[in-house]
KEVEX-318127 format. One record per atom (N, C-alpha, C): x, y, z; residue number from 0; atom name. Coordinates in steps of 0.001 Angstrom, whole numbers, padded with zeros to 6 digits. Example, Ala and Ser with C-alpha at 12.3 -4.5 7.8 and 13.67 -1.06 7.14 Angstrom:
! KEVEX-318127
R         x         y         z     k    a
R    013190   -005690    007800     0    N
R    012300   -004500    007800     0   CA
R    013200   -003300    007800     0    C
R    012850   -002250    007080     1    N
R    013670   -001060    007140     1   CA
R    012900    000030    007870     1    C
//
This chain:
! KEVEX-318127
R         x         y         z     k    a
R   -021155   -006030    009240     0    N
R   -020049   -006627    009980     0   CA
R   -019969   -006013    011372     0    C
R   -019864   -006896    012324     1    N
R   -019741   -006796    013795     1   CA
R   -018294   -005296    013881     1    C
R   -018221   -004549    014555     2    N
R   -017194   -003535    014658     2   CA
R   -016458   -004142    015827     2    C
R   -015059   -004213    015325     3    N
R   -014512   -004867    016370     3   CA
R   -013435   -003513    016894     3    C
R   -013387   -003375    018638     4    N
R   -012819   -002393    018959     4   CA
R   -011326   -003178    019399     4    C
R   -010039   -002107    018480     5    N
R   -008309   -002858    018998     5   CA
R   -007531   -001868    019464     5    C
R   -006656   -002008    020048     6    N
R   -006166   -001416    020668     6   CA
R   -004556   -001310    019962     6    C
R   -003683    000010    019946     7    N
R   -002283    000164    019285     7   CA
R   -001322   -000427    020169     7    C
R   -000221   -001103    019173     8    N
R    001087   -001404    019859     8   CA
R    002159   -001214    018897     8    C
R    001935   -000412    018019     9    N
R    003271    000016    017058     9   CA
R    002983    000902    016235     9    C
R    003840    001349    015843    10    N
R    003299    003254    014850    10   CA
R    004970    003419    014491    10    C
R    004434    003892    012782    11    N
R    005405    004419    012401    11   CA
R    004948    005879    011274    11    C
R    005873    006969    011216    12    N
R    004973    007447    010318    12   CA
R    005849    008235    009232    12    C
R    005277    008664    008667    13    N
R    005644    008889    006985    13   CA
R    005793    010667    007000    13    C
R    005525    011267    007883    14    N
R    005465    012527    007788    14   CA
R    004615    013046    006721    14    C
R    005270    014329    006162    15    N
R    004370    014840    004947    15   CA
R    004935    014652    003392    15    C
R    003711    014012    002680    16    N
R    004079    013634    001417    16   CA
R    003699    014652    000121    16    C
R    004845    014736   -000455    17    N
R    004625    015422   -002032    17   CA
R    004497    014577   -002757    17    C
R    005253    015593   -003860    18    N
R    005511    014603   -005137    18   CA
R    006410    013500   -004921    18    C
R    007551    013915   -004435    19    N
R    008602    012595   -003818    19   CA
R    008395    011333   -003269    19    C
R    009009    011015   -002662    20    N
R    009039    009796   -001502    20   CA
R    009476    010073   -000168    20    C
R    008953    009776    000629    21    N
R    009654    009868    002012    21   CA
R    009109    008528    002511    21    C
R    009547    008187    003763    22    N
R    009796    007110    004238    22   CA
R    010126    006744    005489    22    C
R    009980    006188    006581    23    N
R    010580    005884    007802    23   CA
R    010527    004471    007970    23    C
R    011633    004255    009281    24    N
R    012344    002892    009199    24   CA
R    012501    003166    010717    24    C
R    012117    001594    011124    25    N
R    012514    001179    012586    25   CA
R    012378   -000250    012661    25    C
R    013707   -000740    012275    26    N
R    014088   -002499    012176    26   CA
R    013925   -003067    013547    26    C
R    014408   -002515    014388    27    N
R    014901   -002714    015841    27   CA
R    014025   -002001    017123    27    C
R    012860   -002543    016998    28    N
R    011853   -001912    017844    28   CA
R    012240   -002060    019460    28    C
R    011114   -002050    020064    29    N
R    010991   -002257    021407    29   CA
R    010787   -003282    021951    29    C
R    010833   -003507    023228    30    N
R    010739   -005303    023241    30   CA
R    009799   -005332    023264    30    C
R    008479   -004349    023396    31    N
R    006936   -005038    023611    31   CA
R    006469   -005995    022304    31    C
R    007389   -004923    020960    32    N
R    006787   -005249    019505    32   CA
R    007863   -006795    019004    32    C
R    008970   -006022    019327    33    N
R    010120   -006810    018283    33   CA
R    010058   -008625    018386    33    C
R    009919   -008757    017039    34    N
R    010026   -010139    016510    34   CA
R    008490   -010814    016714    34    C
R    007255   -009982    016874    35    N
R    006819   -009677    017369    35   CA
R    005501   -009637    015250    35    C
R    004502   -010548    015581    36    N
R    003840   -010257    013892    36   CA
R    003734   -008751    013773    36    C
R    003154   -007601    014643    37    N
R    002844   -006445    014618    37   CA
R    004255   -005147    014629    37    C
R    005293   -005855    014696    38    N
R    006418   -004812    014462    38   CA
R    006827   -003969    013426    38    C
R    006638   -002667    013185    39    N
R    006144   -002543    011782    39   CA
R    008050   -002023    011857    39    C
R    008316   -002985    010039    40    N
R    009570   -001863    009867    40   CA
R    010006   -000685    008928    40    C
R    009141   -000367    007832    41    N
R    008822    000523    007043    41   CA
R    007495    001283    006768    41    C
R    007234    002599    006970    42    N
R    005901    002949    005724    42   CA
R    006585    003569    004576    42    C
R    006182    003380    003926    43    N
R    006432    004461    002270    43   CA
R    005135    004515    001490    43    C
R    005394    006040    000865    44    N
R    004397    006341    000073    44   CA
R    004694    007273   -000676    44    C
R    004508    006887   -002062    45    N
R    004881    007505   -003481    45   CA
R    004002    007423   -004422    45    C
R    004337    008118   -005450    46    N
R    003391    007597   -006405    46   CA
R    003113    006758   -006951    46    C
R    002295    006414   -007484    47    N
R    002299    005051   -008211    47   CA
R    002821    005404   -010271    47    C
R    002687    004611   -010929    48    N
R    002773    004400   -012062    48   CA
R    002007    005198   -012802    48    C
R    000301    005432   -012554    49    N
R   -000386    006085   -012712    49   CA
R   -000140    007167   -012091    49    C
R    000514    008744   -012039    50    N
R    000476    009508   -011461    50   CA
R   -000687    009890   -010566    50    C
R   -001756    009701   -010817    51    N
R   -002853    010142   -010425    51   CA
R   -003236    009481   -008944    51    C
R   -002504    008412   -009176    52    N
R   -002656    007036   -007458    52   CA
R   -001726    007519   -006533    52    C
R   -001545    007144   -005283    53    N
R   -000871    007098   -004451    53   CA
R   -000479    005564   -003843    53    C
R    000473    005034   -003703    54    N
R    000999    003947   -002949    54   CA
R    001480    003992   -001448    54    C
R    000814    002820   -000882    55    N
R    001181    003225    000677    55   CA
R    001688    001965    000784    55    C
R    003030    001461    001440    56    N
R    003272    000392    001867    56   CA
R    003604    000544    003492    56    C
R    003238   -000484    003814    57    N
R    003525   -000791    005245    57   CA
R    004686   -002293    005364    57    C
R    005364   -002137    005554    58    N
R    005985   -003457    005787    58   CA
R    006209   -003737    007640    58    C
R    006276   -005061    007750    59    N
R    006424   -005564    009048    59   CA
R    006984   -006681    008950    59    C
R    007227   -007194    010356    60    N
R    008130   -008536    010963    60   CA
R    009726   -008482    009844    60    C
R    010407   -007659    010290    61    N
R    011817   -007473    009472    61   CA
R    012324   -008054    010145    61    C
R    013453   -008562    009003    62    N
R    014695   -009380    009869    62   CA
R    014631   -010869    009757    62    C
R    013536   -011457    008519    63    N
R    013160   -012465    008505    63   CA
R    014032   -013159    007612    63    C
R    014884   -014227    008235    64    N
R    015668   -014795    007416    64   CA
R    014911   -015736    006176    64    C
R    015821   -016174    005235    65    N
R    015011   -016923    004032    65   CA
R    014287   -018485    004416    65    C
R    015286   -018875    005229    66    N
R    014349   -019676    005678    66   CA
R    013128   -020260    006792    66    C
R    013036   -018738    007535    67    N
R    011793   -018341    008370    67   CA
R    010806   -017620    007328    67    C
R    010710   -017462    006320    68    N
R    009910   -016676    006208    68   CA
R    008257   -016896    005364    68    C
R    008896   -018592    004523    69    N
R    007669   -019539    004191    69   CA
R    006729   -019344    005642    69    C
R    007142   -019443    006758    70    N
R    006290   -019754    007836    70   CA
R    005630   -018375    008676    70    C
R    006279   -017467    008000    71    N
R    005509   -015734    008516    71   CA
R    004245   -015705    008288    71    C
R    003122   -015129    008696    72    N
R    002221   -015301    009176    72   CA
R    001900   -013460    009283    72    C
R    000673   -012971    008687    73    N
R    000340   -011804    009278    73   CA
R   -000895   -012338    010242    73    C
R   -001080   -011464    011409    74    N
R   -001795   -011840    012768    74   CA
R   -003214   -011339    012427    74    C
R   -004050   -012541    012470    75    N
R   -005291   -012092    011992    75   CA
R   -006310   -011734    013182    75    C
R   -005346   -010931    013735    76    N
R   -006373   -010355    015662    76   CA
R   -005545   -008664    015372    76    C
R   -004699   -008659    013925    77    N
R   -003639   -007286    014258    77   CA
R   -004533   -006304    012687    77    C
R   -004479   -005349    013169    78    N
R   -005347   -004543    012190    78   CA
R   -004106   -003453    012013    78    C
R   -003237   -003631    010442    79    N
R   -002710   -002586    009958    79   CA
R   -003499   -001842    009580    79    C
R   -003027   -000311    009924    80    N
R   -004010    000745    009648    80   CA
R   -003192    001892    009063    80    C
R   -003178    002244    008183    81    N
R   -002963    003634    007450    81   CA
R   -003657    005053    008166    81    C
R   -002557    005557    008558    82    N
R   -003706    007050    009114    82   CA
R   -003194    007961    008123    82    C
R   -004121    008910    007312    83    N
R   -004013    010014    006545    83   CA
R   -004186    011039    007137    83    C
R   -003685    012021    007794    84    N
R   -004495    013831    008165    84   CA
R   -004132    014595    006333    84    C
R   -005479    015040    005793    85    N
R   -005747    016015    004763    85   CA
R   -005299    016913    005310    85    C
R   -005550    017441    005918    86    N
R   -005928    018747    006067    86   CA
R   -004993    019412    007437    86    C
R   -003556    018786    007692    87    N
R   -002439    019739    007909    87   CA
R   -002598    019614    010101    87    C
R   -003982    019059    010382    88    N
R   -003935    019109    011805    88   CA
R   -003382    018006    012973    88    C
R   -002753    016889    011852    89    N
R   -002238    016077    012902    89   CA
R   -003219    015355    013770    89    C
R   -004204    014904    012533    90    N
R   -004943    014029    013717    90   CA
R   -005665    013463    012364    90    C
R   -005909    011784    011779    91    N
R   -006457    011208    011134    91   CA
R   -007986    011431    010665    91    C
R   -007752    012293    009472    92    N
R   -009216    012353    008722    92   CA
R   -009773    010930    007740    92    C
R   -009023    010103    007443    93    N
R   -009196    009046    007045    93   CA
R   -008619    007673    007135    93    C
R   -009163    006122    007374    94    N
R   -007670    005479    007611    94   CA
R   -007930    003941    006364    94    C
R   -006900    003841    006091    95    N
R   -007121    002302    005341    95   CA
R   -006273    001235    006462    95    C
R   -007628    000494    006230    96    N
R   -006896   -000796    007084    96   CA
R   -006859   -002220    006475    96    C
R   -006383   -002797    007144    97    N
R   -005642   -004178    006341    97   CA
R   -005866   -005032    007385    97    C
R   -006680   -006599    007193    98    N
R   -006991   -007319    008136    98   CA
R   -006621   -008313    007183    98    C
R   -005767   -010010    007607    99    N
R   -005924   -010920    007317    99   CA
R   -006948   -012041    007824    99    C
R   -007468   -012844    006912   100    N
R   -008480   -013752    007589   100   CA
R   -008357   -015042    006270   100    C
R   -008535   -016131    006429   101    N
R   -008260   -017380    006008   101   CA
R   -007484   -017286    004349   101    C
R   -006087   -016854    004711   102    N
R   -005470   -016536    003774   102   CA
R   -005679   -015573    002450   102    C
R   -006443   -014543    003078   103    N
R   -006572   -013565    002578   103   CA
R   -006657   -012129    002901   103    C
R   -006147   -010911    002736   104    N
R   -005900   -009630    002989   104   CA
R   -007208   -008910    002581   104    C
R   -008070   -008022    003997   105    N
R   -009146   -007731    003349   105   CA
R   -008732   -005831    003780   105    C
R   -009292   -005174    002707   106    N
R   -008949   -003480    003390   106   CA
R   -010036   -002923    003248   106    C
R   -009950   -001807    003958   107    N
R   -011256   -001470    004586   107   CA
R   -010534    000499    004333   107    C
R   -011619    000973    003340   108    N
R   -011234    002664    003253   108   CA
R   -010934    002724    002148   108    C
R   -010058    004036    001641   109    N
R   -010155    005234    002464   109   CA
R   -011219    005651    003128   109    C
R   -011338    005770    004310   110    N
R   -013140    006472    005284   110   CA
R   -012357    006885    006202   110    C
R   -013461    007750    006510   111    N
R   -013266    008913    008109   111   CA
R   -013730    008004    008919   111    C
R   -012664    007575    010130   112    N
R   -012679    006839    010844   112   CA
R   -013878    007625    012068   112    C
R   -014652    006441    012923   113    N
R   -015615    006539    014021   113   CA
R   -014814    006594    015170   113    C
R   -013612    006585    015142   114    N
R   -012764    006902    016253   114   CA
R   -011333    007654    015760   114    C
R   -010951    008608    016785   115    N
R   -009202    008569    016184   115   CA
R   -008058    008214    017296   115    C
R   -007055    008354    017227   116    N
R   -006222    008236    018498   116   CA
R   -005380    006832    018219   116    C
R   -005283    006009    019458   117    N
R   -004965    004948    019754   117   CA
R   -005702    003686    019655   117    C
R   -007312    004146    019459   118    N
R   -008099    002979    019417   118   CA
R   -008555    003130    017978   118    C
R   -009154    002114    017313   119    N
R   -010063    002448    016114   119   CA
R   -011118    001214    015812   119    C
R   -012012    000991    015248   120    N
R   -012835    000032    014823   120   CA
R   -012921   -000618    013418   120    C
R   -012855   -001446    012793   121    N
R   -013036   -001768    011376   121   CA
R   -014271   -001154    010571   121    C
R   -013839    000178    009979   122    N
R   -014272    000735    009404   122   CA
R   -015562    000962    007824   122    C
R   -016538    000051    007756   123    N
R   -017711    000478    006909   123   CA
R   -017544   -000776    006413   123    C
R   -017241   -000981    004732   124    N
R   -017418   -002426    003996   124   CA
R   -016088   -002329    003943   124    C
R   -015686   -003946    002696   125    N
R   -013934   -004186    002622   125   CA
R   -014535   -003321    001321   125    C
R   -013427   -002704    000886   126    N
R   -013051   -002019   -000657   126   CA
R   -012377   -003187   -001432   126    C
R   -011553   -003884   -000916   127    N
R   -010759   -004843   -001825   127   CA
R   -010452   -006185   -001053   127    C
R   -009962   -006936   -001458   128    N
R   -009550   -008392   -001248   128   CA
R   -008221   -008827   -001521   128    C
R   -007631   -009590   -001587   129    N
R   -006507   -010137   -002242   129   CA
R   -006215   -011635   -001410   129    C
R   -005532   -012549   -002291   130    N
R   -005283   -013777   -001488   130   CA
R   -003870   -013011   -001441   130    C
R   -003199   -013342   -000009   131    N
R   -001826   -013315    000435   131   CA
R   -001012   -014085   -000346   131    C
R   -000068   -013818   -001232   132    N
R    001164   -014086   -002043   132   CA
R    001985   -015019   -001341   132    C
R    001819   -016397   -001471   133    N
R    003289   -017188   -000416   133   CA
R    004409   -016849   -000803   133    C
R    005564   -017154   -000191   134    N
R    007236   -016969   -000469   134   CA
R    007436   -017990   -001512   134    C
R    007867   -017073   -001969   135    N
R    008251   -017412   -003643   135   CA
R    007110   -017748   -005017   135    C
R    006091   -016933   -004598   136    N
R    005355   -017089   -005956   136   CA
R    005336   -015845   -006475   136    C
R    004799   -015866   -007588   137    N
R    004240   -014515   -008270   137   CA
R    002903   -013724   -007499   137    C
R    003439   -012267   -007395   138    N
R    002367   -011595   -006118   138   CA
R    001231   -011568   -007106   138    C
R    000415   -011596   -006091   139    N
R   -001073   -011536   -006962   139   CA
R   -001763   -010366   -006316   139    C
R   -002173   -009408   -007440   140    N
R   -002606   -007984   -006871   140   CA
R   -003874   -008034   -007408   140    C
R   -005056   -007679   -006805   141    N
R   -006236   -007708   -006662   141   CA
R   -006698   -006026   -006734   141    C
R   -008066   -005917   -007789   142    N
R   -008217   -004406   -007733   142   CA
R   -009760   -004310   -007699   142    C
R   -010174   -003399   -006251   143    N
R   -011005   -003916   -005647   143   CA
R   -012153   -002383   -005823   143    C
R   -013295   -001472   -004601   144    N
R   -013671   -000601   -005033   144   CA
R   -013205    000359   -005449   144    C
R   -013448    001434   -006466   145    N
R   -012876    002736   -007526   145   CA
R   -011333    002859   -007809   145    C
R   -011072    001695   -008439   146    N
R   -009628    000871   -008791   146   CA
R   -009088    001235   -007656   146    C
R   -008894    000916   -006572   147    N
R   -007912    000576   -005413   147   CA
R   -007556   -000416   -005598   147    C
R   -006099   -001022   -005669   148    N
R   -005410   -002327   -006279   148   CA
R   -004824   -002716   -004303   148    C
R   -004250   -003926   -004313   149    N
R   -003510   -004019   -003419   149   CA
R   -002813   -005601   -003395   149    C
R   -002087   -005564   -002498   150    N
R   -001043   -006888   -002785   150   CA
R   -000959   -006997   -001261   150    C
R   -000515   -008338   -000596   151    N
R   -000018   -008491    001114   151   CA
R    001054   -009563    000617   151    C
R    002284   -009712    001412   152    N
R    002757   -010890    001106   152   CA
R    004280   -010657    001438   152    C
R    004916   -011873    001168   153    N
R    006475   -011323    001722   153   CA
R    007691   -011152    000572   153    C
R    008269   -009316    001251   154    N
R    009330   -009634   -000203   154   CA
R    010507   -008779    000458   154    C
R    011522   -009427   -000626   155    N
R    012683   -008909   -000128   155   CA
R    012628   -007228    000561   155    C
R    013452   -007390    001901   156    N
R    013644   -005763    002127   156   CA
R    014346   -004934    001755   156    C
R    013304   -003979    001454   157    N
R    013796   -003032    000270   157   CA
R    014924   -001434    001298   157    C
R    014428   -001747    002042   158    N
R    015465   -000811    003277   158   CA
R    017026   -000674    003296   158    C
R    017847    000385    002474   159    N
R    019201    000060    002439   159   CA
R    019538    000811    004037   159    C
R    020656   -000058    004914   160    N
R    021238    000611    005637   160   CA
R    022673   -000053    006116   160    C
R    023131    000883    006563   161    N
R    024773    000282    007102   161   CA
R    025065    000339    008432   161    C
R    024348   -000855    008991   162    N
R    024251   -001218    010525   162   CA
R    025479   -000951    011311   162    C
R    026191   -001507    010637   163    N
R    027729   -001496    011577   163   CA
R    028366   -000416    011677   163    C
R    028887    000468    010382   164    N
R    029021    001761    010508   164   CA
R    028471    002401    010823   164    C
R    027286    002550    010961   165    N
R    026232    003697    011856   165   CA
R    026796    002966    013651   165    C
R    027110    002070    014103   166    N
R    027331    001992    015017   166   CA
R    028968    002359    015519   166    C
R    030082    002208    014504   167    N
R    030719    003038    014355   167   CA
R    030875    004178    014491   167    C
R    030360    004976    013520   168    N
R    030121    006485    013515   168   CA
R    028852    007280    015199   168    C
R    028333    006097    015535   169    N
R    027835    006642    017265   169   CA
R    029046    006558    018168   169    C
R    029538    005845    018336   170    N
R    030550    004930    019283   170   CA
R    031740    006193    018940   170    C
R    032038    006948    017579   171    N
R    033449    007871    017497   171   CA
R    034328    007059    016539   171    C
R    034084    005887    016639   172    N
R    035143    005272    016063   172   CA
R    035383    005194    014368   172    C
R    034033    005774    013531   173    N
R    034688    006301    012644   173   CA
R    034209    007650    012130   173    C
R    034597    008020    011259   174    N
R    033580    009836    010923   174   CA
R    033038    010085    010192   174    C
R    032278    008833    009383   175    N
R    031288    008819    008896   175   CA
R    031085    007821    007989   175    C
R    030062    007663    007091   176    N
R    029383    006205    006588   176   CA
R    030590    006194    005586   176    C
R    030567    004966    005027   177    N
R    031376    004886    003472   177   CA
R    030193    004873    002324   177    C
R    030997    005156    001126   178    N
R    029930    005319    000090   178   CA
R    030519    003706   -000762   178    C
R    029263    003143   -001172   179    N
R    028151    002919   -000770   179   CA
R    027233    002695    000453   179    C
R    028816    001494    001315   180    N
R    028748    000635    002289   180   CA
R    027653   -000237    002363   180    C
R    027616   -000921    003359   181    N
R    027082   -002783    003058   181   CA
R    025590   -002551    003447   181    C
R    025267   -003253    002809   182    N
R    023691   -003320    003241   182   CA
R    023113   -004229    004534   182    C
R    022587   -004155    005939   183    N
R    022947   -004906    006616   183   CA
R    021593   -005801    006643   183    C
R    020512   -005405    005611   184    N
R    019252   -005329    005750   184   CA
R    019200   -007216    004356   184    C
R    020416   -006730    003574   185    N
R    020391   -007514    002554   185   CA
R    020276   -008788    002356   185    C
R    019601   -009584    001977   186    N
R    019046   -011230    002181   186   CA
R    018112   -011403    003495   186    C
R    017678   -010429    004081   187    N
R    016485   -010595    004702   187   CA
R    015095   -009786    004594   187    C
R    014158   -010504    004863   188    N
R    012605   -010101    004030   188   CA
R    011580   -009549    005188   188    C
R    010428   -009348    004333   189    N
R    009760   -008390    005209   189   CA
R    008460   -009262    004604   189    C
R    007253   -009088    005849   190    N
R    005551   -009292    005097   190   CA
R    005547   -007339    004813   190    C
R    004708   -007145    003636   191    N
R    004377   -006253    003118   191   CA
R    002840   -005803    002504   191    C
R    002333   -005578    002697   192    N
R    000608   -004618    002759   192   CA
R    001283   -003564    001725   192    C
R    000711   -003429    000624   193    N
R    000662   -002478   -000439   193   CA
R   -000520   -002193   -000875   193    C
R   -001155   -000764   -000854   194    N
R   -002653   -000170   -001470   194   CA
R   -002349    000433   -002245   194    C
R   -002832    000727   -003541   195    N
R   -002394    002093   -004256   195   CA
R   -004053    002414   -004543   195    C
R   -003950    003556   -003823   196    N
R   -005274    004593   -004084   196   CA
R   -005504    005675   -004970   196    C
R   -006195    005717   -005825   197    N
R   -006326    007309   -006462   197   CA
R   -006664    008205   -005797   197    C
R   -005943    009351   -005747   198    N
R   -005742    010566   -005056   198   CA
R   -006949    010979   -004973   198    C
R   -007858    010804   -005715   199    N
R   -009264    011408   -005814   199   CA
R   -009680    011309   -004099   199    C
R   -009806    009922   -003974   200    N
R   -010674    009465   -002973   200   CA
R   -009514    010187   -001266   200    C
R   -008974    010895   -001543   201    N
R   -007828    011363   -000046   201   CA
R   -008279    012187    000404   201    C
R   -009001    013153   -000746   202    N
R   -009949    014644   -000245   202   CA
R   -008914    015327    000095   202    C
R   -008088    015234   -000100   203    N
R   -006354    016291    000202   203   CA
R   -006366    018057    000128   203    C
R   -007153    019062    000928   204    N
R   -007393    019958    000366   204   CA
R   -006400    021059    000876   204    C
R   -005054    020353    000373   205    N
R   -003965    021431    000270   205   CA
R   -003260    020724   -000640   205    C
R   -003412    019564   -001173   206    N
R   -002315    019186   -002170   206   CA
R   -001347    018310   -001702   206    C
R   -001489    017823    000040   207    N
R   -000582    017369    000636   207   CA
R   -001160    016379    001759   207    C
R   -000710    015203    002576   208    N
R   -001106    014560    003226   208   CA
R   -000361    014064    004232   208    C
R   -000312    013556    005839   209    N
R    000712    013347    006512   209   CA
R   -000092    012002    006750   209    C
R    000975    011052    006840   210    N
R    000793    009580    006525   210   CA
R    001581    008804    008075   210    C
R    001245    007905    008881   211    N
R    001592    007143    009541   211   CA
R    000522    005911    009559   211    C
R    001492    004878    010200   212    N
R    001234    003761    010033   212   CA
R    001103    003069    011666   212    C
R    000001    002119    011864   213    N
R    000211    001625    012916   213   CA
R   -000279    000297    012873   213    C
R   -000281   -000815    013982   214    N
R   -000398   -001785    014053   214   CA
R   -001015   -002148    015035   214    C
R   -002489   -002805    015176   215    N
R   -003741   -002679    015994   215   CA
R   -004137   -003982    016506   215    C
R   -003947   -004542    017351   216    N
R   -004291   -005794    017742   216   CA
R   -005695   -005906    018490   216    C
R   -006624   -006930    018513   217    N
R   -007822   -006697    018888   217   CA
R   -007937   -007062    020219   217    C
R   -008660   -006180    021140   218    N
R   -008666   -006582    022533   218   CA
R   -010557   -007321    023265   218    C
//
């Protein structure tokens, strides 16, 4: 396969992962990204079911009402990319990437990327496949080289937050969130890229991994 060189316009990242979950969120990007196929609004990464896997989701284009979202579209010129650093230095020892092409999600990794930074290239063979899940069917998860499973497709956002009171509580006007308070995220959806990898293949040689996410359009 031809290596195609893209260039970044969105990053989000996951910091450092344990046993737990951690997570970052940015609904409300910048105007270069927002509303925008490449706007990413979640990564998360946890374990999977199998303890032994890891799950990485990337979600993007948030804010998609129910009836925009039959017509969402992941950008098949935009290369989601998973960056992993093993090994504690803040700079990508491996990346999984996620390309759509005639209604289907192809990923590429875990591999030590031929570039790091801001630019990157589509990395060696695809590991897996999947046809993209339309709105409202049953997701169809595909499990592709050394059981790497994965799913693309659009689903409710899973992001709780309380828009208004957080703007409240900036502004002074109140002193802090209510418990539960409203979800402002609630009845609107996200496209979503899900890999779950076995830990084997991360080469993790502290037990730990720092995870961000970016969004690569081809130039």
């Amino acid at each position: 396969m031809k290596l195609k060189r893209v260039l970044t316009i969105g990053l989000a990242s996951a910091g450092i992962i344990t046993a737990g979950i951690l997570f970052a969120a940015d609904h409300i990007d910048s105007p270069a990204v927002t509303n925008q196929s490449t706007d990413i609004t979640d990564i998360y990464v946890f374990r999977g079911q199998d303890q032994n896997n890891l799950v990485f989701v990337a979600n993007t284009q948030g804010l998609l009402a129910p009836g925009a979202t039959a017509a969402a579209a992941f950008d098949n010129n935009t290369v989601i990319e998973f960056n992993i650093d093993n090994n504690g230095d803040a700079v990508e020892d491996l990346v999984i990437q996620g390309i759509s092409s005639g209604g289907k999600m192809r990923i590429y990794g875990p591999i030590k990327p031929s570039e790091t930074g801001n630019r990157s290239r589509l990395e060696g063979n695809p590991t897996a496949e999947v046809a993209i899940t339309p709105y409202g069917s049953s997701p169809s998860i595909a499990t592709g080289v050394g059981g790497i499973k994965v799913f693309a497709g659009p689903r409710d956002d899973p992001f709780f937050f309380d828009l208004n009171q957080f703007k409240k509580v900036i502004a002074g006007t109140a002193p802090s969130f209510n418990k539960p308070g409203d979800d402002s995220f609630k009845g609107t959806n996200v496209l979503s890229l899900v890999v779950e990898v076995p830990k084997s293949l991360l080469n993790a040689t502290t037990g730990k991994v720092n995870v961000w996410v970016e969004t690569k359009k081809k130039i």
